[in-house]
C-alpha angles and dihedrals in degrees: 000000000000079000094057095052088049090051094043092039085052092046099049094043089054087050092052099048086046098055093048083042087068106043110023099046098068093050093053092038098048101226090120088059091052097048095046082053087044090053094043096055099047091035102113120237148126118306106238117235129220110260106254125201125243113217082245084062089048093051099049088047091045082056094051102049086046093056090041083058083055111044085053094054091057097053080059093058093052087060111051135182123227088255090056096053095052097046081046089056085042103242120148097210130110133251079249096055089041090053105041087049093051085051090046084055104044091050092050093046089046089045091049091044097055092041099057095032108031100210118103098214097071094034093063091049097057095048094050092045092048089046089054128021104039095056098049082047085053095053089042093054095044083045089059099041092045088053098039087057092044087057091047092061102018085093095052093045086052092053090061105053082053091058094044094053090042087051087051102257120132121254088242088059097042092056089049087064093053088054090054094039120035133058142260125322097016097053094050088046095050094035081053089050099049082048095058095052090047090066093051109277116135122263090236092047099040089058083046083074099062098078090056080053098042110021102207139122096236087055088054099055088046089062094042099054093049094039095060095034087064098047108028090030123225141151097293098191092055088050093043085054102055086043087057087051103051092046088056090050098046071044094062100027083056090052096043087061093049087058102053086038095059098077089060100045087057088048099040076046104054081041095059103041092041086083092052095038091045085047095051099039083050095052086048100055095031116015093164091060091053104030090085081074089075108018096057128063096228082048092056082047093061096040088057095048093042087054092042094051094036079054099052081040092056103047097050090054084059097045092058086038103061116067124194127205 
């Protein structure tokens, strides 16, 4: 009996070894994964072929890499320096003269300031309020007017240049007569585009540069469409013309907003300036009753927390007020 267990117990384990024998020893060996590299390489097929590019597949990538440039043109324009912001307002002064004169403000106004009220906090905060903020408001407000004149008269100038290249003459000499012909600022951004070219950049990239001049939109699609019309061809004027169209479009439909806004920006007006005009007409037909606002101290409390709460108010008028599109 005991001779029998001894004989069943060797034979399975022999069967055992042999059946992991076969499979397991040419994974661990190897030998199944070179035969596998041997097979594949005589095994017969087709060659395979470097993928070549049609010019379709250039010319897509040509695109791609043009609208990339720009895109990133336009990261940098969100970003601007001191010196940009003052050629975009279209100033000719340097960072130097902006800043002296900042610092020139915000001195007088300190000065004043301590002088008429006799306390330095204030005082400090006038000055610094008047260094720094007025004049970024400045360059803001000359920024706005500068570009909303440069929307009123880019179609036209666009129009043009449609008519020039239809009439055979080359994009480089229609923009010079833009620059004879039309006002500011479209005659300085073109003039600085025709400049730009003159010293060796190409035509594509120079009205690029428009957009980190004149940060619109419109300004942008004008580069677009001649940046990739120099490098990918194309019928330009067609291009330009439909340009022309769309930016008298955005033009109306702008306008159009403007229209039906204008009921709320006189509401959310009368709203903002009835505190100031009920306080004014109050301290003129009774000063005694109003005058506890600024000569005790619970009154200078709740003149800090009225103009903190008319400015959020404010703010947020403004905020549902101005549409962009």
């Amino acid at each position: 009996m005991a001779l029998q267990t001894i004989a069943l117990t060797f034979l399975v384990t022999m069967s055992v070894g042999g059946i992991a024998w076969v499979f397991l020893f040419p994974l661990l060996s190897g030998e199944k994964a070179a035969e596998e590299r041997l097979g594949s390489v005589a095994r017969p097929g087709p060659v395979r072929k470097a993928p070549t590019r049609t010019p379709q597949r250039a010319r897509r990538d040509q695109l791609e890499d043009t609208l990339k440039e720009i895109e990133e043109r336009g990261k940098k324009a969100r970003r601007p320096s001191l010196a940009v912001r003052i050629t975009r307002a279209g100033l000719d002064w340097s960072k130097r003269k902006f800043i002296i004169l900042s610092v020139v403000l915000a001195v007088s106004v300190f000065v004043v300031a301590l002088l008429a009220s006799g306390q330095l906090v204030p005082a400090v905060g006038l000055g610094f309020a008047a260094g720094v903020g007025v004049p970024n408001w400045f360059l803001s407000y000359l920024r706005k007017r500068r570009e909303a004149r440069f929307l009123q008269h880019f179609p036209d100038a666009v129009d043009v240049i449609v008519r020039g290249i239809k009439a055979g003459l080359p994009l480089f000499d229609s923009m010079k007569v833009i620059v004879a012909d039309s006002e500011e600022p479209i005659r300085s951004e073109f003039r600085a585009i025709i400049e730009t070219q003159t010293i060796g950049m190409p035509l594509g990239e120079a009205c690029g540069r428009l957009y980190e001049r004149i940060p619109l939109p419109e300004a942008n699609f004008f580069g677009i469409v001649v940046g990739i019309q120099q490098q990918a061809g194309g019928n330009l004027s067609e291009a330009l013309g439909n340009l022309s169209r769309v930016l008298r479009d955005r033009k109306k439909m702008k306008e159009k907003i403007q229209a039906m806004s204008m009921e709320a920006k006189a509401s959310a007006s009368i709203i903002g300036a009835l505190p100031p005009v009920v306080m004014l007409t109050v301290y003129i037909t009774s000063p005694n009753y109003i005058s506890l606002l600024w000569t005790h101290p619970t009154g200078h409390v709740l003149l800090a927390v009225s103009a903190f709460w008319m400015a959020t108010g404010v703010l947020v008028m403004k905020k549902m007020i101005s549409f962009d599109f």
